[in-house]
PAFI-936177 format. One record per residue (C-alpha): x, y, z. Coordinates in steps of 0.2 Angstrom, whole numbers, padded with zeros to 4 digits, always signed. Layout:
# PAFI-936177
XYZ ...
***
This chain:
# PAFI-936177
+0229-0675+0218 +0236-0664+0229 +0242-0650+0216 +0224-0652+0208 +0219-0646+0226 +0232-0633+0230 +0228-0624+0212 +0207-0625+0215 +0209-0619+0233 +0219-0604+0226 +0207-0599+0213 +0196-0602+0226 +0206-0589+0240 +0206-0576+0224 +0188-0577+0219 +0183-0575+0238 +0196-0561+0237 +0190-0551+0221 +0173-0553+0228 +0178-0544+0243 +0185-0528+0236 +0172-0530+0222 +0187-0532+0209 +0174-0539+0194 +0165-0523+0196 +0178-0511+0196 +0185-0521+0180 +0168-0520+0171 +0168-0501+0174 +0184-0498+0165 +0181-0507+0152 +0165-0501+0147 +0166-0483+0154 +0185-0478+0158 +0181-0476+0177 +0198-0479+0186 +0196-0483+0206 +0203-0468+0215 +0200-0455+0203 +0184-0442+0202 +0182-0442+0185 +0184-0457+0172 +0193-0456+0157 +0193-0447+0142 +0186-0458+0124 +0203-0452+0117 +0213-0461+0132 +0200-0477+0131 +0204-0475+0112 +0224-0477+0114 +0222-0492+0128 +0208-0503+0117 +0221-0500+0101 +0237-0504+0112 +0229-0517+0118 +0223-0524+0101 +0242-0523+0094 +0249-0534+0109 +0235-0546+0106 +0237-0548+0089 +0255-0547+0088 +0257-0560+0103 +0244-0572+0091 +0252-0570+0078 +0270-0570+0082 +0274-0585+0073 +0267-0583+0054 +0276-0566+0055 +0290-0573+0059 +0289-0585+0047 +0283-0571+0035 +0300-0560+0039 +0310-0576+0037 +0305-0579+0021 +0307-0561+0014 +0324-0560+0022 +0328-0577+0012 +0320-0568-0006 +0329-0550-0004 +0348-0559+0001 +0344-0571-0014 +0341-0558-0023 +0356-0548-0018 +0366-0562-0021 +0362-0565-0039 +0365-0547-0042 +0382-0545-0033 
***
């Protein structure tokens, strides 16, 4: 009981907090429009480009980790088979 309360009264402390310095906001504004906090102008569609596509290859490759492991396992398995038989 006493962790359940620790862990919803620090969410709690960091929505209050990103409600304070308007955190949701500035988030929504670089994902949709490239607008960094600080700087004058946002973005360029090519830079959005390269951080939606980096981000798109971590994802994916994080999700899918394990059936391309299993995939590079299995053609590892088939090539030194097949090395073997012609050695």
């Amino acid at each position: 009981m006493n962790k359940v309360v620790t862990i919803l009264s620090i969410f709690g402390s960091f929505i209050i907090y990103a409600l304070t310095v308007d955190l949701f906001e500035q988030l929504f504004m670089f994902v949709l429009f490239g607008f960094i906090p600080g700087r004058a102008e946002p973005l360029t569609a090519n830079q959005m480009l390269f951080i939606y596509g980096f981000a798109t290859i971590v994802v994916t490759t994080y999700s899918l980790y394990v059936p391309i492991k299993r995939f590079l396992v299995y053609v590892d398995n088939r090539l030194s088979l097949k090395h073997s038989r012609t050695a």
